[in-house]
BATITOR-151344 format. One line per 5 residues: number of its first residue (from 1); their letters; for each residue x, y, z of N, C-alpha, C. Coordinates in steps of 0.02 Angstrom, whole numbers, plus 50000, padded with zeros to 5 digits. Atoms other than C-alpha are relative to their C-alpha. Example, Ala and Ser with C-alpha at 12.3 -4.5 7.8 and 13.67 -1.06 7.14 Angstrom:
2
1	as	50045:49941:50000:50615:49775:50390:50045:50060:50000 | 49958:49941:49997:50684:49947:50357:49961:50055:50037
***
This chain:
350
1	xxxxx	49952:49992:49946:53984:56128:55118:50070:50013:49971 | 49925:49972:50039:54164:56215:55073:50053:49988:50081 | 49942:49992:49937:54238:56211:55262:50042:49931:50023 | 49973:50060:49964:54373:56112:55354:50001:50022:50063 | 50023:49997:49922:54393:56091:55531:50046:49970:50027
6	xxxxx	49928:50040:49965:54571:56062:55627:49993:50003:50047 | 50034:50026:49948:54523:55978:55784:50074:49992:50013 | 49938:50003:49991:54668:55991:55901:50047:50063:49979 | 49962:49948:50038:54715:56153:55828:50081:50043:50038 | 49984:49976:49936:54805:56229:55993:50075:49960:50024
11	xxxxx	49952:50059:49969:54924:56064:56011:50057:50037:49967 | 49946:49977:50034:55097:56072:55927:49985:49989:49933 | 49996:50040:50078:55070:55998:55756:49922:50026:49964 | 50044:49964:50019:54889:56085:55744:49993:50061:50002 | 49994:49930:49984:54952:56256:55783:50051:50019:49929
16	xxxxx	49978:50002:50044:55076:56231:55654:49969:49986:49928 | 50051:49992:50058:54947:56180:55520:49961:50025:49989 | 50044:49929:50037:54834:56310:55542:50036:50056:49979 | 49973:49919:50024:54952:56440:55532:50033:49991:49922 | 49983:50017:50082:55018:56366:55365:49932:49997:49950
21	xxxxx	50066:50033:50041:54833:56327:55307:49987:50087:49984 | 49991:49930:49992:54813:56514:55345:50049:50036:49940 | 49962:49987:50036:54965:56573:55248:50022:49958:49900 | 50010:50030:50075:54916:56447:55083:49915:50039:49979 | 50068:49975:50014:54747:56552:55095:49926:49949:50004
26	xxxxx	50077:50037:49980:54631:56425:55167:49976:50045:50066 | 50036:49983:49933:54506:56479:55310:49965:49942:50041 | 50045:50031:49951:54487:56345:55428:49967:50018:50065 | 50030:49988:49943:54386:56321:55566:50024:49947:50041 | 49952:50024:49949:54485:56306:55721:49962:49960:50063
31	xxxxx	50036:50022:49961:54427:56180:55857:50057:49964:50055 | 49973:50031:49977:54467:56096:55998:49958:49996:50077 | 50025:50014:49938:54422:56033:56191:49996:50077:50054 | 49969:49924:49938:54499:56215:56280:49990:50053:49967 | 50017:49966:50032:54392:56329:56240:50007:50060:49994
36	xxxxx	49957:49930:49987:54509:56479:56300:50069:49993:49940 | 49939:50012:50038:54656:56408:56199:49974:49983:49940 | 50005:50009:50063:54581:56385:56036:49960:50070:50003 | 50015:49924:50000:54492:56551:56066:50045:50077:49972 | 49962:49969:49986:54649:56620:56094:50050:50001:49931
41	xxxxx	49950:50024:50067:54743:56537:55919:49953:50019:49964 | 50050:49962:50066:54572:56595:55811:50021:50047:49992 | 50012:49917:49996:54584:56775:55878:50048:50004:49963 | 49928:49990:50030:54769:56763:55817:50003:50001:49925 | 50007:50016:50082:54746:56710:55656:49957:50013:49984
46	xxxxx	50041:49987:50037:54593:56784:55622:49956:49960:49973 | 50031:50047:50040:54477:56625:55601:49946:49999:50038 | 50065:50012:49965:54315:56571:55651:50013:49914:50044 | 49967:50067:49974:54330:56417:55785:49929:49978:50049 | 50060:50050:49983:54218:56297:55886:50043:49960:50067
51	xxxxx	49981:50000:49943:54236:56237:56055:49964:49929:50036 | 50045:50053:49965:54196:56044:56097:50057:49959:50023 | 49969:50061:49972:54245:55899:56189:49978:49921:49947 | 50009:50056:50058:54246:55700:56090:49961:49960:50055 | 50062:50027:49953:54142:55619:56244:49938:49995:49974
56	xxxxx	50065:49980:50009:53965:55682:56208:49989:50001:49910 | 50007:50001:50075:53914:55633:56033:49951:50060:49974 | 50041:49933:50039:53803:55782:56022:50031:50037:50015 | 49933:49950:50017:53942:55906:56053:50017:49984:49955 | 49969:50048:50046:54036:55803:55928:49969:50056:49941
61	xxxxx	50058:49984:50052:53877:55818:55802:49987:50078:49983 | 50001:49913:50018:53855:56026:55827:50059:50020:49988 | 49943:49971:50063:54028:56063:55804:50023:49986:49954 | 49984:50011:50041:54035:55965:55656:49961:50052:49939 | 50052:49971:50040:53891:56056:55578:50035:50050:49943
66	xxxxx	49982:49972:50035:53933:56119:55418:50065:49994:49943 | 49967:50012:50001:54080:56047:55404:50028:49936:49916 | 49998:50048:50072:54146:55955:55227:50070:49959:50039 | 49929:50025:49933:54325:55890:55328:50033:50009:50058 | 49971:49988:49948:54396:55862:55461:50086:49981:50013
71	xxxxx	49904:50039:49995:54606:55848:55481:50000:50001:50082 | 50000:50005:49929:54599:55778:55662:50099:50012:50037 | 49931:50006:49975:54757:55811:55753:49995:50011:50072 | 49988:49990:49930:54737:55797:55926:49991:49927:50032 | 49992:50073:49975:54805:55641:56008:49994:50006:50096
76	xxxxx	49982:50067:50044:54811:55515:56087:49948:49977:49961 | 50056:50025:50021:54727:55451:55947:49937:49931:50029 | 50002:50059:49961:54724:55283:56054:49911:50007:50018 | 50056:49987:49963:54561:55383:56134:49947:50029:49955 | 50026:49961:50031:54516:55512:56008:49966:49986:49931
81	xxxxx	50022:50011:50055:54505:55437:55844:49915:49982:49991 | 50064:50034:49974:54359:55328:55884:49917:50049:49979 | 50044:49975:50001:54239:55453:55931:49986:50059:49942 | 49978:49931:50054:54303:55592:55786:49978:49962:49925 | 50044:50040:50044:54266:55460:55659:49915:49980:49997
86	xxxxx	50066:50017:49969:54091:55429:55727:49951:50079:49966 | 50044:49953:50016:54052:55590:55715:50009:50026:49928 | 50006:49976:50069:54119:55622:55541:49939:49952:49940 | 50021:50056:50025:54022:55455:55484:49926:50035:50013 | 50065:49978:49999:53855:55554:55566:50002:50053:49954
91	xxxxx	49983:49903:50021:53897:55718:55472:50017:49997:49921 | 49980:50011:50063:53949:55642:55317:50069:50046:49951 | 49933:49958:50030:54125:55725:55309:50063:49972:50006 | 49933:50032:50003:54283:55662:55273:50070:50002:50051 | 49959:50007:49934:54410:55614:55398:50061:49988:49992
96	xxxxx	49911:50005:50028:54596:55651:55399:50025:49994:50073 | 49969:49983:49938:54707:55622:55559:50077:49996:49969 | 49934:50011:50014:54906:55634:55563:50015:49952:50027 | 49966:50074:49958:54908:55450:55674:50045:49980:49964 | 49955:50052:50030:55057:55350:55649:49993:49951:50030
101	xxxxx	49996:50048:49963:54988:55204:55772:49943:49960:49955 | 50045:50026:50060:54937:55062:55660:49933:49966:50037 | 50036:50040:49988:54822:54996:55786:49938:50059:49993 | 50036:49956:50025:54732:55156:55761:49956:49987:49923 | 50012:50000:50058:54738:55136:55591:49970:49939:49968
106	xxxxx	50049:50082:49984:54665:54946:55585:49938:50027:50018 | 50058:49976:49989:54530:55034:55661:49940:50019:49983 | 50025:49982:50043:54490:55145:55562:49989:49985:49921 | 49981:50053:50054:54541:55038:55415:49897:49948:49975 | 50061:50072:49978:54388:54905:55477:49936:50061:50004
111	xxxxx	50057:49959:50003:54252:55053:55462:49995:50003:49931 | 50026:49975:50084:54268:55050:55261:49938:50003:49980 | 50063:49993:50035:54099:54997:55221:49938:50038:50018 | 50045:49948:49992:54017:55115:55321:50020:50068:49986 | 49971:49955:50046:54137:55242:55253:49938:49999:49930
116	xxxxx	50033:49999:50056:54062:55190:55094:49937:50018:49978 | 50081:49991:49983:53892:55182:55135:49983:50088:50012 | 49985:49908:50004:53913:55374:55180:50018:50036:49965 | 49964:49940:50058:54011:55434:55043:50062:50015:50015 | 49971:49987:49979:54125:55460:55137:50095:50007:50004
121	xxxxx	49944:50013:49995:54322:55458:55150:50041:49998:50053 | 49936:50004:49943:54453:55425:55296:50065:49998:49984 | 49939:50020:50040:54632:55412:55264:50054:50039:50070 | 49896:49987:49955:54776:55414:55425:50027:50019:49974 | 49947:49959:50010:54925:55491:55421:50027:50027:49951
126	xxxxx	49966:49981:50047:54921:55618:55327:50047:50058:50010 | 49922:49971:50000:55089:55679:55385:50072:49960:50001 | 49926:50054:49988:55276:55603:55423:49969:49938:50019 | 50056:50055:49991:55148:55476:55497:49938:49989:49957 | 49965:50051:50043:55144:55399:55343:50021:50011:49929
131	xxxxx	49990:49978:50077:55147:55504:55184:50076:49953:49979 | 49932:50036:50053:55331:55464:55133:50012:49944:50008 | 49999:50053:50000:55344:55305:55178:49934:49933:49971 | 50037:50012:50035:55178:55260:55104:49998:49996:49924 | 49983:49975:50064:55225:55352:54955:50060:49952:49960
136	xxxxx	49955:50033:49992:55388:55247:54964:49991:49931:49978 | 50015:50051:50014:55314:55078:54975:49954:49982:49939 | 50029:50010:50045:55207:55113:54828:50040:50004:49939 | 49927:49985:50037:55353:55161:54733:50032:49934:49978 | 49968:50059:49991:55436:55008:54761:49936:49933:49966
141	xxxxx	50055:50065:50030:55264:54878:54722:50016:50045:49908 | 50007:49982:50070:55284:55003:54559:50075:49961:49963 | 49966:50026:50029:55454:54943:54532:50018:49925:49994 | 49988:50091:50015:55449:54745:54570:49929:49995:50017 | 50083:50032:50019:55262:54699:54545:49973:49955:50055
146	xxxxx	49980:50075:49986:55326:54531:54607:49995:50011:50071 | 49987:49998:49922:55386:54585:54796:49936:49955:50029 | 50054:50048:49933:55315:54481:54946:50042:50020:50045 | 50005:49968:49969:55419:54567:55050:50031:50078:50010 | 49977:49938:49974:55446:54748:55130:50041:50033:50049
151	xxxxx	49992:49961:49956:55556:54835:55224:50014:50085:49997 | 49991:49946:50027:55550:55004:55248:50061:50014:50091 | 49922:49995:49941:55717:55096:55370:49985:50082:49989 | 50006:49939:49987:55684:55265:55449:50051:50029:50034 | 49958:49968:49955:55796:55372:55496:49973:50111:50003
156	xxxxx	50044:49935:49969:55704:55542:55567:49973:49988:50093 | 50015:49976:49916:55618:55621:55747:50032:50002:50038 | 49942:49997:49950:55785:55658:55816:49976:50027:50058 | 50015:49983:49940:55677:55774:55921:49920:50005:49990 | 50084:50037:50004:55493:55730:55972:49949:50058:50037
161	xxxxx	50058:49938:49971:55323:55854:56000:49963:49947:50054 | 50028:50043:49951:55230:55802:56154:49954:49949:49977 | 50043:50053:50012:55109:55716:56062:50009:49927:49970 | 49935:50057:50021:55242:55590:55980:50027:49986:50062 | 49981:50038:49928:55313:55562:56149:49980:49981:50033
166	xxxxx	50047:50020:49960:55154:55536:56229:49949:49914:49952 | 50000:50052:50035:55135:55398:56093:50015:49940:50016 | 49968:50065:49967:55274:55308:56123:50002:49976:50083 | 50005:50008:49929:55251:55330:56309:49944:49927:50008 | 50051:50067:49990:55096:55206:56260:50006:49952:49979
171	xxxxx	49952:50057:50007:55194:55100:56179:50067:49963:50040 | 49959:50029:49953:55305:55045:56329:49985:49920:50012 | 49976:50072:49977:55330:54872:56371:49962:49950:49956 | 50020:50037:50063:55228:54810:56205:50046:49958:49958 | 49943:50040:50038:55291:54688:56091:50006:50073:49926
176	xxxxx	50000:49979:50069:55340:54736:55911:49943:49964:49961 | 50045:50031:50027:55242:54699:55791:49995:50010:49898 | 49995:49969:50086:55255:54667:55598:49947:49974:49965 | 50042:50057:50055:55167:54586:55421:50035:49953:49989 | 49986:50052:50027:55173:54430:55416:49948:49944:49961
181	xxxxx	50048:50035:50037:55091:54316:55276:49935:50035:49992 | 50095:49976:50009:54943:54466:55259:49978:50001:50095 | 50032:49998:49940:54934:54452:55458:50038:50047:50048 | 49951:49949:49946:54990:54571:55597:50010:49930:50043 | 49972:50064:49983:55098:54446:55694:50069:50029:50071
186	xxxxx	49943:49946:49948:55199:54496:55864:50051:49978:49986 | 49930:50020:49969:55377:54485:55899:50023:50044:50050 | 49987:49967:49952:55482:54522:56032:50026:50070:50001 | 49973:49898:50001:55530:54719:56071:50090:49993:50012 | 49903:50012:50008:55713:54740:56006:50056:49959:49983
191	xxxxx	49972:50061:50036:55743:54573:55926:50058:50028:49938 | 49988:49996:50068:55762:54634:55770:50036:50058:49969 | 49983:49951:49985:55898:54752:55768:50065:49991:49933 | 49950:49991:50078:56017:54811:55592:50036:50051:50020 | 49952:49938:50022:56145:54915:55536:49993:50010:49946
196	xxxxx	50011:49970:50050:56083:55013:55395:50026:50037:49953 | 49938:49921:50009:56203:55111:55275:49942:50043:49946 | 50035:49957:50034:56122:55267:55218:50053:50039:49958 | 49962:49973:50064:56236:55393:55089:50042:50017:50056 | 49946:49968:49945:56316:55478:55248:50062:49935:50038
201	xxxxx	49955:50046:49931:56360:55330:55368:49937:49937:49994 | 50042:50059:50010:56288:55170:55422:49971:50017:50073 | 50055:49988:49926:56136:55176:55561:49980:49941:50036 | 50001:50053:49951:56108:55078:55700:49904:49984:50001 | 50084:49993:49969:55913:55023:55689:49963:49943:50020
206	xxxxx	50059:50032:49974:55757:54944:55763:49938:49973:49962 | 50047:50014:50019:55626:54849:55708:49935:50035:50030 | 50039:49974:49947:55450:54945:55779:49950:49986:49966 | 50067:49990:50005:55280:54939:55772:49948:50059:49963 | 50007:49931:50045:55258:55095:55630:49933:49988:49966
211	xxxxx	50088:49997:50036:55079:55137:55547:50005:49960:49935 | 50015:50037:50082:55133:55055:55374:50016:49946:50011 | 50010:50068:50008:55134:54888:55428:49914:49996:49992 | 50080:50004:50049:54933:54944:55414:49994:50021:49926 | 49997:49957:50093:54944:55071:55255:50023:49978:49966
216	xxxxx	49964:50037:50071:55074:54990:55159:49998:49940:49971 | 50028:50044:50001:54996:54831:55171:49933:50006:49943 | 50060:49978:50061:54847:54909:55083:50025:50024:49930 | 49986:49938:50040:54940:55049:54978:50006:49922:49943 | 49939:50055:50038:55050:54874:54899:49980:49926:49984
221	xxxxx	50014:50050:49992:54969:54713:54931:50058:49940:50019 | 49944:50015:49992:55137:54646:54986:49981:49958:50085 | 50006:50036:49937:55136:54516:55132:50012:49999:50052 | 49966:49990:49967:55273:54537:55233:50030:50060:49997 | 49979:49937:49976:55301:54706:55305:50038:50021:50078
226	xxxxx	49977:49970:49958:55422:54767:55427:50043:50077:49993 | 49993:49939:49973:55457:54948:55498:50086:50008:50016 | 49904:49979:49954:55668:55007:55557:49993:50053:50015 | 49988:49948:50002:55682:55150:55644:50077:50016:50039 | 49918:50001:49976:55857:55229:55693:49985:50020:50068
231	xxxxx	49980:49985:49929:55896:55216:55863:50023:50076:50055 | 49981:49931:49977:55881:55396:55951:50045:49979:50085 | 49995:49982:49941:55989:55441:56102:49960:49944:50076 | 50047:50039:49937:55956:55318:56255:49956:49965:49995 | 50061:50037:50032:55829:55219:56143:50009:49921:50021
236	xxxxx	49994:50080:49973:55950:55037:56160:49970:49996:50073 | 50024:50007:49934:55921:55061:56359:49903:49987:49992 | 50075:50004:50010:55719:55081:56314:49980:49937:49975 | 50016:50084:50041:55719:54927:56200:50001:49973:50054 | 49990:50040:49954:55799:54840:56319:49951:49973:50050
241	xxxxx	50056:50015:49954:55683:54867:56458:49937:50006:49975 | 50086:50020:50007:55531:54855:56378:49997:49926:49978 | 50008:50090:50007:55564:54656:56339:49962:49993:50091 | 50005:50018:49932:55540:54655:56548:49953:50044:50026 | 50022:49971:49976:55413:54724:56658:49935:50032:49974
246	xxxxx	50076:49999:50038:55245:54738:56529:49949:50045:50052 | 50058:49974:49977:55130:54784:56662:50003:50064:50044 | 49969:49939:49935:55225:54892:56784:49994:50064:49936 | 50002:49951:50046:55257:55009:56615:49922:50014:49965 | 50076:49979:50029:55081:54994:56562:49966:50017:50058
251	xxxxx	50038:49992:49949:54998:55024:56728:50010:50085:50003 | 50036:49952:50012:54895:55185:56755:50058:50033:50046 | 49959:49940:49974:55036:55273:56883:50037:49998:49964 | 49923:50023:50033:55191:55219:56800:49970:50040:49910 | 50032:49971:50072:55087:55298:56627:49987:50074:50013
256	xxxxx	50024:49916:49966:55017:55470:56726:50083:50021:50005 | 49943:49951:49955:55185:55514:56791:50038:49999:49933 | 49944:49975:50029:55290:55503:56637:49979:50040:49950 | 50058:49943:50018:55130:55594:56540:50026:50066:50024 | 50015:49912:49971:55138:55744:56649:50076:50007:49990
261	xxxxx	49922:49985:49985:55345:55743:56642:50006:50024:49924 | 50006:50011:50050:55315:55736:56444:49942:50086:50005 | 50036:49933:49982:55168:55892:56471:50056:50054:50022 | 49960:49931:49985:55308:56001:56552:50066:50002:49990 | 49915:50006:50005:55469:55957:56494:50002:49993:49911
266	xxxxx	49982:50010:50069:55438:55919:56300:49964:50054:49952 | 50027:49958:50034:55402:56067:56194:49994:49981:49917 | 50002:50011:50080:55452:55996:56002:50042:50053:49970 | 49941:49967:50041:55588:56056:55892:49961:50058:49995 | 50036:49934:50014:55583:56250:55844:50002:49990:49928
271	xxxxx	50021:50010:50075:55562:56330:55703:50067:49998:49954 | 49928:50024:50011:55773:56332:55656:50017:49927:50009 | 49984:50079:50015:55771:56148:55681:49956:49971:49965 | 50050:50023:50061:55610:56100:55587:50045:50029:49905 | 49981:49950:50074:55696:56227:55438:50053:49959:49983
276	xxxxx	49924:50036:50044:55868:56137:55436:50000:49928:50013 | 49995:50075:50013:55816:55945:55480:49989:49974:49936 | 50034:50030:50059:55804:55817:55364:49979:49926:50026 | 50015:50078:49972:55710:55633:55362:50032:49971:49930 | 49989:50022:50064:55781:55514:55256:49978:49920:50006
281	xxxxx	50035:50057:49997:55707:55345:55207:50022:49940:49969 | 49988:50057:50028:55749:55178:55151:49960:49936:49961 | 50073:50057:49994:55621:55044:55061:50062:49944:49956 | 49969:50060:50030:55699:54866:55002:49937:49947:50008 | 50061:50041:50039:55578:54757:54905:50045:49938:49993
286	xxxxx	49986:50073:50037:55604:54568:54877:49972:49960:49968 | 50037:50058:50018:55526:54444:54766:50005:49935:50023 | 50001:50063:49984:55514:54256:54780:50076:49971:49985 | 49915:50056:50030:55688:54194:54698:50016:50053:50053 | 49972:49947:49986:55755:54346:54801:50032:50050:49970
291	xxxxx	49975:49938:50000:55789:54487:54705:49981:50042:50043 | 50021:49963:49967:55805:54658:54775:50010:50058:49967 | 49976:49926:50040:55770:54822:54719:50010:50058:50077 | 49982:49969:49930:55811:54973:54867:49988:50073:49975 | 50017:49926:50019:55761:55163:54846:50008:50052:50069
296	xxxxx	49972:49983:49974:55808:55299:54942:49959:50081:49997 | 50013:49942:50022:55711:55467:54976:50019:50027:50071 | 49989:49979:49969:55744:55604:55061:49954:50071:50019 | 50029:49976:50001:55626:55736:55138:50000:50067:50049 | 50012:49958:49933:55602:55889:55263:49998:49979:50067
301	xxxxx	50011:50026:49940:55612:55869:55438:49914:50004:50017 | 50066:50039:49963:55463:55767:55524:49936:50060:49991 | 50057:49944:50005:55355:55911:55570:49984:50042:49953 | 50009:49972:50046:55378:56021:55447:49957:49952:49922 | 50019:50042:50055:55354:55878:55312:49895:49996:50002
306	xxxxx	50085:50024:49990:55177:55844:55415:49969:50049:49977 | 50043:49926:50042:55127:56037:55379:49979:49999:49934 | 50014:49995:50071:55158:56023:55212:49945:49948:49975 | 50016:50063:50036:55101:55866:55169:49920:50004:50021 | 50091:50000:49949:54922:55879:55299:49972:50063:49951
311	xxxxx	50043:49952:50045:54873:56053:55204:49995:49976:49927 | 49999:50021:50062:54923:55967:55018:49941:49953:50004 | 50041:50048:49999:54807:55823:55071:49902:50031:49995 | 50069:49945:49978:54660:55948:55151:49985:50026:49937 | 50008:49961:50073:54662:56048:54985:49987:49945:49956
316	xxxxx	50021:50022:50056:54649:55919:54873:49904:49956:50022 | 50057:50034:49979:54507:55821:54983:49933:50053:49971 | 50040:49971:50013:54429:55979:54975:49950:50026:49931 | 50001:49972:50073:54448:56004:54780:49964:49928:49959 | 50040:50051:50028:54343:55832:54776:50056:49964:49987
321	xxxxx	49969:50058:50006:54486:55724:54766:50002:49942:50062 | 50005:50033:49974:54433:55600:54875:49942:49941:50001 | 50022:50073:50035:54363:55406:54860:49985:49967:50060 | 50031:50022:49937:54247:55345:55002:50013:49925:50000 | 49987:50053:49968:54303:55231:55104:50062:50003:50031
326	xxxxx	49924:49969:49977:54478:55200:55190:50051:49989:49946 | 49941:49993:50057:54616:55263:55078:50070:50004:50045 | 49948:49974:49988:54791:55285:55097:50043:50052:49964 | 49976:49941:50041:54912:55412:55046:50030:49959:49911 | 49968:50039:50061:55015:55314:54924:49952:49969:49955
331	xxxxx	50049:50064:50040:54868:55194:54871:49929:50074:49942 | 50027:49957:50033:54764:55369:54825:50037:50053:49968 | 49963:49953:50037:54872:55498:54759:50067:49991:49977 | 49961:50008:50017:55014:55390:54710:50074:50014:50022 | 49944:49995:49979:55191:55358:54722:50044:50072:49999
336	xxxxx	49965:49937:50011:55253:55516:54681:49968:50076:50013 | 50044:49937:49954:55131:55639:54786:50068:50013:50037 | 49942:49981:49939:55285:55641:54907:50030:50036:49971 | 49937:49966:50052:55396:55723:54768:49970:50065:49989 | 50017:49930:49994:55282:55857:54759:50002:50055:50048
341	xxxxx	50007:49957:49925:55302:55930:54929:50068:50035:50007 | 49926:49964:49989:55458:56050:54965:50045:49932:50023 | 49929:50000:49976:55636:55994:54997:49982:49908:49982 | 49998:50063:50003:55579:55800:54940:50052:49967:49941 | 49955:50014:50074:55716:55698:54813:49995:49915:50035
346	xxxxx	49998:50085:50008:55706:55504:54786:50075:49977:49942 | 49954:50007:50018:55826:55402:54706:50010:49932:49992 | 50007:50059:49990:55838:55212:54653:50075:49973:50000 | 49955:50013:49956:55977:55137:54748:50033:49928:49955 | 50027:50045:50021:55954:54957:54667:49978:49951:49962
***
């Protein structure tokens, strides 16, 4: 088996990685639920594509056929992962998604030994959801051994693709949630709120519920993990109200209606703002007496970073670099995979 298979191809963030997968000289095979709209992105690009829904495990099973990986990108994973794993686990092909939701990633995390048992490999986010910050926290266990705890401080996704907005849309009125002592452990939404100074200025941020309180937990063995992200535009008002009102924001109208507002109102940065953003990152390690060491990278904007980083990952899976069971980015290809990707520079702060 030589093929991959970008499920979700059609979305924002899978339209963008085939056409790059395309232009690095891979030939995937394009898939997805709409079988006019992935029809329609093959013909374009010239690929061969496949046409299923994740319901029916024998759909699933025939369009996997043949198949050596799969880079899943079509959210919410909340729904999708599940069954896309299932079927890579029947098919015996390796499973990549770009999730950044760690409860996802716990998930899939807790399937290792039948990973194993298969041969198999899995490994979340392999884009902005979680490469550099994975990459980051491994970085950091490389420089104090010692650490017990993590924080890592984001400042990126000034502007969000529907499938990132339809994310956090499902994260409304949830708590936060970090590592504590080796355990995922709630706290309240918006408690935990800093002023960060990055090289420019100092940032106003949030504690959140980010995928590497699962991954970097693994990548590091580090106990205590918490997430910052910088406060976008109208975000304090959001904190705010999601301490109040849990069920009204989780309930199935109050979820449909801001879905479909998110469907026709959020397209995702172009391609002049993907070209000139940047993400930049923060990790601060502590040991037991309290030292601290602090590092500082800086990378491509969000989406773009995911392109790069999702085809670097695909290619190497493909080239047999991959170790059955659940991996992470950092914990398998090391701290300094991130440095290989365009426009990336680190820097120890510390």
């Amino acid at each position: 088996m030589s093929d991959i298979l970008i499920y979700g191809a059609y979305g924002y963030s899978g339209r963008l990685i085939a056409e790059a997968a395309v232009a690095r000289g891979m030939r995937p095979v394009l898939a997805g639920r709409d079988a006019t709209r992935t029809a329609a992105l093959a013909h374009e690009l010239g690929l061969p594509f496949r046409s299923f829904a994740l319901e029916q495990p024998s759909q699933v099973d025939q369009g996997l056929q043949g198949i050596a990986v799969v880079l899943h990108c079509a959210g919410p994973f909340s729904a999708t992962a599940a069954p896309m794993l299932d079927g890579c686990l029947r098919a015996r092909a390796h499973y990549l998604d770009i999730c950044g939701e760690y409860q996802v990633i716990e998930a899939v995390a807790a399937r290792d030994a039948a990973l194993r048992e298969a041969g198999i490999m899995a490994m979340c986010g392999v884009g902005m959801d979680v490469v550099p910050t994975d990459c980051l926290a491994a970085h950091m266990r490389r420089r104090m051994p010692g650490a017990v705890r993590l924080d890592i401080y984001i400042r990126a996704l000034e502007q969000l693709s529907p499938g990132t907005a339809t994310t956090m849309i499902e994260g409304m009125g949830l708590p936060n949630v970090v590592r504590a002592g080796g355990q995922l452990v709630e706290r309240t939404a918006g408690a935990d709120r800093r002023k960060v100074p990055f090289p420019d200025r100092t940032v106003s941020m949030v504690s959140v519920p980010w995928g590497d309180i699962a991954t970097a937990w693994r990548t590091t063995g580090i106990a205590d993990i918490a997430v910052h992200m910088s406060l976008l535009p109208g975000a304090p008002i959001m904190v705010a109200l999601s301490r109040y009102g849990r069920s009204l924001q989780q309930s199935a109208p109050v979820q449909r209606a801001l879905k479909a507002l998110v469907r026709r109102f959020v397209t995702g940065p172009g391609a002049g703002q993907r070209e000139a953003g940047r993400c930049e990152f923060i990790a601060e390690a502590r040991d037991a007496q309290g030292k601290l060491c602090r590092s500082y990278l800086a990378t491509r904007e969000g989406y773009a970073l995911t392109v790069d980083s999702a085809c670097a990952i695909a290619a190497r899976v493909l080239a047999g670099q991959a170790r059955p069971g659940f991996q992470t980015p950092g914990g398998l290809f090391g701290a300094d995979f991130v440095l290989e990707l365009p426009g990336s520079e680190r820097r120890d702060l510390v």
